[in-house]
C-alpha positions in Angstrom: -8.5 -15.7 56.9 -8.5 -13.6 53.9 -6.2 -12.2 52.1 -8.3 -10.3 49.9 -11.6 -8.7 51.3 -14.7 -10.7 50.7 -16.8 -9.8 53.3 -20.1 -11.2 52.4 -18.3 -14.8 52.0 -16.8 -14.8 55.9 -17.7 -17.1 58.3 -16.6 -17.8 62.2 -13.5 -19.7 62.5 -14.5 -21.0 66.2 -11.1 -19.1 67.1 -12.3 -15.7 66.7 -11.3 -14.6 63.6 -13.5 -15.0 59.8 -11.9 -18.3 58.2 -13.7 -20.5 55.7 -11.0 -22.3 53.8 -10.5 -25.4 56.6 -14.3 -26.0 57.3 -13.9 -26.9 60.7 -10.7 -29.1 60.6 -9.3 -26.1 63.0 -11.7 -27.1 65.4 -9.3 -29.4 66.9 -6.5 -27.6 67.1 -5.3 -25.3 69.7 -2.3 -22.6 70.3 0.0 -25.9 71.6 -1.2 -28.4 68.9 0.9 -31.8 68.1 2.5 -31.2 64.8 1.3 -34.9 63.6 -2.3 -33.8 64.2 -1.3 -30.7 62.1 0.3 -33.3 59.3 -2.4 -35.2 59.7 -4.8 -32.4 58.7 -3.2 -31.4 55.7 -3.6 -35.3 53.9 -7.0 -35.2 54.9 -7.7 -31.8 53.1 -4.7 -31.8 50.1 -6.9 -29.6 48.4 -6.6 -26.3 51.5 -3.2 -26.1 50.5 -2.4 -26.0 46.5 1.0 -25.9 45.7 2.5 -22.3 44.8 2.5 -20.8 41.5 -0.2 -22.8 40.3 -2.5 -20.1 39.6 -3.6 -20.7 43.8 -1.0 -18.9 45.6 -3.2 -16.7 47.3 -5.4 -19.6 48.6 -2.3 -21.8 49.8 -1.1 -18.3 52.0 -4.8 -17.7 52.9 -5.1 -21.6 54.4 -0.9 -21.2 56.0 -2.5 -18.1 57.6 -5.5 -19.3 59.0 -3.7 -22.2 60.8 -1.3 -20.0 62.1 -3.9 -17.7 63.5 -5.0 -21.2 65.6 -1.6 -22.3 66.3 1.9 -21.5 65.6 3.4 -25.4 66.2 1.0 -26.3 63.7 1.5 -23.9 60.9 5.6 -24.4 61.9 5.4 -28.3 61.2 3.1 -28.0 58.1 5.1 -25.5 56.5 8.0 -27.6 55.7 6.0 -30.2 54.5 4.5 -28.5 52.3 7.4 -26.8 51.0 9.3 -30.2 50.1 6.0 -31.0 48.3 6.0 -28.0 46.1 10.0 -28.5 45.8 9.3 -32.1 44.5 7.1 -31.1 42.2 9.0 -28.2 41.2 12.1 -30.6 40.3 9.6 -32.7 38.1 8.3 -29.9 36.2 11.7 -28.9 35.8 12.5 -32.3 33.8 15.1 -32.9 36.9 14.5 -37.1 37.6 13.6 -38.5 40.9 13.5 -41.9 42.2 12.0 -43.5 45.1 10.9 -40.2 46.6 6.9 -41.3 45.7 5.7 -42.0 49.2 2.1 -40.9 49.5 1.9 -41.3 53.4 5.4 -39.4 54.2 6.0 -36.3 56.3 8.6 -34.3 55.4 11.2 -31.8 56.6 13.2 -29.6 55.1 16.9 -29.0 56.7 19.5 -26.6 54.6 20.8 -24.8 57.0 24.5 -24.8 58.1 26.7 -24.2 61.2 29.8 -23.9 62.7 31.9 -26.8 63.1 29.0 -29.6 61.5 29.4 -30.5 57.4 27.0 -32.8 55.5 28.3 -34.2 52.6 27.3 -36.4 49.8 29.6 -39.0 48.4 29.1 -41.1 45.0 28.5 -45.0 45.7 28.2 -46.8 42.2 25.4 -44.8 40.9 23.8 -43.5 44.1 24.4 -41.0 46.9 25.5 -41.5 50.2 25.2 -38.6 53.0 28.4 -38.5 55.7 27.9 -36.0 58.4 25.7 -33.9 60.5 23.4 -31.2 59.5 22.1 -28.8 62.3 18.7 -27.4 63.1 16.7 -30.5 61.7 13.1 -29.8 63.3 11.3 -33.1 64.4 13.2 -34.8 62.4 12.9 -37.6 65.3 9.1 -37.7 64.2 9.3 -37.3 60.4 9.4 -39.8 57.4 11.6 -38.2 54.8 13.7 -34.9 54.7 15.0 -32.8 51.4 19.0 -31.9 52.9 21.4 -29.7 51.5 24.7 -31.6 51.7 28.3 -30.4 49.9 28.7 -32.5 46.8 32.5 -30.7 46.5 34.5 -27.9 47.5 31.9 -24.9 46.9 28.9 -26.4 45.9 26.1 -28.1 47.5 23.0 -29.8 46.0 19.8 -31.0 47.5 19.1 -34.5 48.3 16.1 -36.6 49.5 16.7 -38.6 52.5 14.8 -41.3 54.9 14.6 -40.8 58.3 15.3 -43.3 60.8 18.1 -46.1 62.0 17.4 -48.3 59.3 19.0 -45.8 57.2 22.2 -44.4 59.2 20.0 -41.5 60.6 20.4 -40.7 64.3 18.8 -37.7 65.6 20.3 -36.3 68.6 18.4 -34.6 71.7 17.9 -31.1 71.3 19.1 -28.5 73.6 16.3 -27.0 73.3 15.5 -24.7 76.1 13.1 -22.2 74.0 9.9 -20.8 75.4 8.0 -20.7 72.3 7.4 -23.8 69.7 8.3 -25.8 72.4 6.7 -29.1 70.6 9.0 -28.5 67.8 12.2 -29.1 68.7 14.9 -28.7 66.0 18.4 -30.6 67.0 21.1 -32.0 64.8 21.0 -34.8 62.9 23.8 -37.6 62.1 23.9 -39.4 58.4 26.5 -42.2 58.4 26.1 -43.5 54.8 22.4 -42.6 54.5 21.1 -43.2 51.3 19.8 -40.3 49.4 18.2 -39.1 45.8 19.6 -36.1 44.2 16.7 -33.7 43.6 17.7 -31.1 40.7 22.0 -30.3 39.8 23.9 -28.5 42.5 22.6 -24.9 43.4 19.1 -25.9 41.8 18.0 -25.5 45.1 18.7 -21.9 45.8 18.3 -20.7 42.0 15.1 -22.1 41.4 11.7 -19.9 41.7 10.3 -21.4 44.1 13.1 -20.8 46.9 11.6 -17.1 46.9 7.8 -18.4 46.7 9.0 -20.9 50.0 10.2 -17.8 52.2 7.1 -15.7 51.2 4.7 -18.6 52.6 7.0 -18.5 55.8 5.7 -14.4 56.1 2.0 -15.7 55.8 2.5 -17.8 58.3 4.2 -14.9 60.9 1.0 -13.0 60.0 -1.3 -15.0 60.7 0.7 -15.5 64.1 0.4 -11.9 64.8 -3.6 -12.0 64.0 -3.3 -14.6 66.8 -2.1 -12.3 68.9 -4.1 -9.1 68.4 -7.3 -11.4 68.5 -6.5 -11.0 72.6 -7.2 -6.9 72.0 -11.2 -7.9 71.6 -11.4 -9.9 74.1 -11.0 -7.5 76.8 -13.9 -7.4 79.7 -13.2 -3.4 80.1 -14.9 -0.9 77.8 -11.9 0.6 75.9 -10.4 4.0 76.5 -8.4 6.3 74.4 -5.1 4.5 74.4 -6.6 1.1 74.2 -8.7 2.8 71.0 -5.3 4.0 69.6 -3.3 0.7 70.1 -6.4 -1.2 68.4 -6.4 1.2 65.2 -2.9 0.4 64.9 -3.2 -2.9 64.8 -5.8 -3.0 62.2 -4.2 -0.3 59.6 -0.7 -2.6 60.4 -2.2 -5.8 59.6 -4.2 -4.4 57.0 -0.9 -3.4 55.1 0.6 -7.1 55.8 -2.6 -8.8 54.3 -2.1 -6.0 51.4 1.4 -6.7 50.9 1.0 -10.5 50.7 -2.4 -10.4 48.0 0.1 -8.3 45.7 2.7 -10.8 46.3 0.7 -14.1 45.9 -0.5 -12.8 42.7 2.8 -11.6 41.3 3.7 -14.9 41.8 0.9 -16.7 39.5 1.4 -14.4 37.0 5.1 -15.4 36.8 6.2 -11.9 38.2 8.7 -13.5 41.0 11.2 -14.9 39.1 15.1 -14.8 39.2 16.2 -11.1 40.9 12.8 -10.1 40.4 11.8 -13.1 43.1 14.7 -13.0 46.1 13.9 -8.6 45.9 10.2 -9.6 45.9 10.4 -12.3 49.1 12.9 -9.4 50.9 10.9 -6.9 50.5 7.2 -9.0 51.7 9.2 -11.2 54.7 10.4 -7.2 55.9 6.9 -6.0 55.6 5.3 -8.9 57.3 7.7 -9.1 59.7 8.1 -5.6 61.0 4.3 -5.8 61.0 4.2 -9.1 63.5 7.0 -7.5 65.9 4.8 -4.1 65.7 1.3 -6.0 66.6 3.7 -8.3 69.8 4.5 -4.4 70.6 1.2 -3.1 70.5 -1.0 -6.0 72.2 1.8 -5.7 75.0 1.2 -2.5 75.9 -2.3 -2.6 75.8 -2.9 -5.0 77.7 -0.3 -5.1 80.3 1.7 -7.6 82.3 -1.3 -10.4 83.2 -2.3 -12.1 80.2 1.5 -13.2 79.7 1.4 -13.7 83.4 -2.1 -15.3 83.8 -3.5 -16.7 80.3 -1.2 -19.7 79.0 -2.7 -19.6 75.0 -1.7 -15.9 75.0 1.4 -16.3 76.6 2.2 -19.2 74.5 1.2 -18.0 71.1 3.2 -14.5 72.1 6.5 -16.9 72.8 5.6 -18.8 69.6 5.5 -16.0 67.5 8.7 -13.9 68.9 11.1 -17.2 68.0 9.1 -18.0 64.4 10.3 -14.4 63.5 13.6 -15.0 63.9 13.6 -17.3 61.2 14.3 -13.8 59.2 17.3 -12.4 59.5 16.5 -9.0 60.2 18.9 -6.2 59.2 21.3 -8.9 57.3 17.7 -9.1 55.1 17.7 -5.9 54.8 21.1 -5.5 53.4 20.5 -7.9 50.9 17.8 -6.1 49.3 20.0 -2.7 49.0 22.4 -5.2 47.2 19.5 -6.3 44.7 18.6 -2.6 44.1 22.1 -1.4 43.2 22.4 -4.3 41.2 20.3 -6.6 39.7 17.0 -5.3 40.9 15.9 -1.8 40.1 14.0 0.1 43.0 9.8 -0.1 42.7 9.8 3.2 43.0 12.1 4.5 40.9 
């Protein structure tokens, strides 16, 4: 799946769309794919998926798109992994030291959120780290290696640490309430560290203030688009010779996805050319995860009404990749995302098109 129109270089997919970048390895995969198989894919072709701001940006989104297009559970489990990869190597670059981290056959999460009533935090043993607590919405962390955790190392601060998974080190993850209807092979529960051993990755706030944070939640957006191409893919497949309304919804859909795709090639080279940094980067990542998003939720709006109550009724891969895509978007955080950016333009960040 392009983000950049090549035409002449397209070539079927086997899902219905124009992919070339995974040469086959989506064949396997469907719209309710096991996230190892997904893992599993991406260390047998390291090269699909670069790491970001390496001069590849647009390639890495291109490859997180295309998987997404296939399935959503895959593209939601690779994503982190990924992400800790390109954090790891960020830190390096950075000068910031890591030790035992170097783990060629490890899958990895990545858990910094927070919640009410649940605290992580890091305590100094000698000279190593030790995590006390339990972090929330920790997906498959039952079925991963390693994690990169955001745990408090005082008062107001928190700094990211690398973790492994499993008994052996204090980890116990807990069953997941998880009732949703979507991603439903990707549970995301809480987690318990009881004197877990972890490595510091970067100072405290590195995490949040490096560039990459921005570049992160930008891939998350190529993901949700290529979800929604998912989902329009079921316009052309209908058996009935289209009519006026289905014509109009299936315009819409292009021109909307069209802008998306746009919006991410700007974005993805902005970001080589070291045009995402600092205020510059968090108003970039608002302003392409609104675009993106806006454009998934119209395209779940669109292919709804043009098609009707029976293939959410009828057809499990539509139903499921619909499902899929409508809880992935709420990973952004909607109007709250959209206040932050009118702080960064009256602030830090002037407006593009002022």
């Amino acid at each position: 799946m392009r983000l950049t129109e090549r035409p002449s270089e397209r070539v079927d997919d086997g899902g219905g769309g124009k992919d070339g970048l995974l040469d086959g390895l989506l064949d396997d995969l469907g719209p309710g794919s096991d996230p190892a198989a997904a893992l599993d894919l991406v260390r047998r072709r390291p090269d699909a998926f670069p790491l970001p701001g390496t001069g590849d940006t647009t390639q890495l989104w291109e490859a997180l798109a295309s998987l997404a297009a296939v399935s959503l559970t895959a593209a939601r489990a690779v994503e982190p992994h990924l992400d800790a990869l390109a954090i790891l190597a960020e830190a390096r670059a950075a000068g910031h030291q890591l030790v035992d981290v170097d783990d060629p056959g490890a899958s990895w999460g990545v858990y910094a959120a927070e919640g009410p009533g649940t605290r992580l935090e890091a305590v100094a043993d000698g000279g190593a780290f030790r995590l006390h607590g339990t972090k929330p919405w920790c997906s498959l962390a039952g079925s991963l290696t390693h994690a990169l955790v955001t745990a408090w190392d005082g008062p107001t601060t928190r700094r990211l640490y690398a973790v492994r998974l499993g008994p052996s080190n204090g980890v116990t993850v807990h069953e997941a309430a998880w009732f949703a209807r979507g991603l439903v092979a990707v549970p995301s529960g809480p987690v318990t560290f009881d004197g877990s051993a972890a490595t510091p990755v970067g100072p405290a706030g590195w995490y949040l203030e490096r560039p990459g944070f921005a570049w992160g939640g930008m891939g998350v957006a190529a993901i949700w688009y290529g979800g929604a191409v998912g989902v329009a893919r079921r316009l052309l497949a209908s058996r009935r010779a289209p009519d006026q309304v289905a014509l109009m919804h299936l315009g819409a859909v292009e021109a909307t996805l069209w802008a998306a795709r746009a919006t991410l090639s700007d974005a993805a080279k902005r970001v080589d050319d070291g045009l995402a940094q600092g205020a510059e980067g968090a108003a970039l990542a608002l302003r392409v995860r609104h675009v993106v998003s806006r454009a998934a939720e119209a395209v779940l709006q669109r292919v709804g009404h043009a098609t009707g109550p029976a293939p959410l009724a009828l057809e499990d891969d539509h139903a499921g990749r619909v499902a899929d895509l409508q809880l992935y978007l709420r990973q952004e955080h909607a109007e709250r995302d959209e206040a932050a950016l009118g702080r960064l333009v009256l602030g830090q960040q002037p407006p593009s098109w002022w």
